[in-house]
C-alpha positions as CSV (number, residue, x, y, z in Angstrom):
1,X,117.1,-13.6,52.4
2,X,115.2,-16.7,53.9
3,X,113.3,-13.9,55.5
4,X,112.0,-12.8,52.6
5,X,111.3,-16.0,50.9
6,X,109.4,-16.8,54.3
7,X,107.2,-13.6,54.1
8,X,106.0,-14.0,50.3
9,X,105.4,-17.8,51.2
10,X,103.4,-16.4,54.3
11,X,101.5,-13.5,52.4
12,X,100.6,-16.6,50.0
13,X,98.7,-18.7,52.6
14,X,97.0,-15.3,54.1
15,X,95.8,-14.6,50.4
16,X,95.0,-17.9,49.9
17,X,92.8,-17.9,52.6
18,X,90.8,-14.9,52.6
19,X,90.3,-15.5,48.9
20,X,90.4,-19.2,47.3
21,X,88.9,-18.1,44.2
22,X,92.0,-16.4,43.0
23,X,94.4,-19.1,44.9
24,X,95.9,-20.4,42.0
25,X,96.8,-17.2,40.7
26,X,98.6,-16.3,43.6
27,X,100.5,-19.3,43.7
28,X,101.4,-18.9,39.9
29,X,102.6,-15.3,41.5
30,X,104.3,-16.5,44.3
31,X,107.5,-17.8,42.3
32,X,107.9,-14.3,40.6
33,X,108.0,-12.7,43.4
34,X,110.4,-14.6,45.4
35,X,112.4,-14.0,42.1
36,X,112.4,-10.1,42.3
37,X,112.7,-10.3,46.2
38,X,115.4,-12.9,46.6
39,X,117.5,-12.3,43.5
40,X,118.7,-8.7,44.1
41,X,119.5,-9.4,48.0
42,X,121.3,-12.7,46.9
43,X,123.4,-10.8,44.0
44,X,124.2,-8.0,45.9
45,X,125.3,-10.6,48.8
46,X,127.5,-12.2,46.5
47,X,128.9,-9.6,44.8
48,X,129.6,-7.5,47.9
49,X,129.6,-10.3,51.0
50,X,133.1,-9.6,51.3
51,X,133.0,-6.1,52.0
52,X,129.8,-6.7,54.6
53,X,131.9,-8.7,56.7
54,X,134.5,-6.0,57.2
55,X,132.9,-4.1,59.1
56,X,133.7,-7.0,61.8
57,X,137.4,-7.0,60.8
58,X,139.2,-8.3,58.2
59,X,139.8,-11.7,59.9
60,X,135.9,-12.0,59.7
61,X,135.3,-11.3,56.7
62,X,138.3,-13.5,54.8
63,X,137.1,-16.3,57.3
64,X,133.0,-16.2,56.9
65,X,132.7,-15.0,53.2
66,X,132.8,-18.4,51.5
67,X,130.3,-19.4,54.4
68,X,128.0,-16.8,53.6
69,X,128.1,-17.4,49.9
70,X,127.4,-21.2,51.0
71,X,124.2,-20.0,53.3
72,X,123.0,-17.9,49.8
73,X,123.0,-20.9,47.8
74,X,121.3,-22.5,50.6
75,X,117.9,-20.4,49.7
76,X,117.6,-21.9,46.3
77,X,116.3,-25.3,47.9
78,X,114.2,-23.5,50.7
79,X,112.5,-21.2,48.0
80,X,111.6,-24.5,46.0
81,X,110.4,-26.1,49.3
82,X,108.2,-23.3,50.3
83,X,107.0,-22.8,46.8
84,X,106.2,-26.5,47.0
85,X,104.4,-26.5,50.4
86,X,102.1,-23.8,50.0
């Protein structure tokens, strides 16, 4: 999921630079589209973490789910950070 915050942060600054006329459109954009990109990876994470992490046992999986649901919640700041710093 940081991945894809990362690349719509990145495809900001590329079309931000080719064309500055339209910059501040795309960074009115850029929010919406981390939305639709993060939110369906992060709810589908969530929802079905659990099940992910079986197929690396079920040790794994009752051990690292509550860490993975801790690393999801961990985008929220980064998205607002590379919002802010583009």
């Amino acid at each position: 999921m940081l991945g894809v915050l990362a690349a719509v942060s990145i495809s900001l600054f590329a079309e931000g630079s080719h064309d500055e006329q339209r910059l501040r459109e795309y960074i009115q954009e850029e929010p919406q589209a981390d939305d639709a990109c993060a939110h369906s990876g992060r709810d589908a994470d969530i929802m079905l973490g659990d099940k992910f992490l079986l197929l690396f046992g079920e040790e794994y999986s009752q051990n690292g789910t509550h860490l993975l649901w801790l690393l999801i919640l961990s985008c929220v700041p980064y998205g607002i950070i590379a919002y802010a710093s583009a």
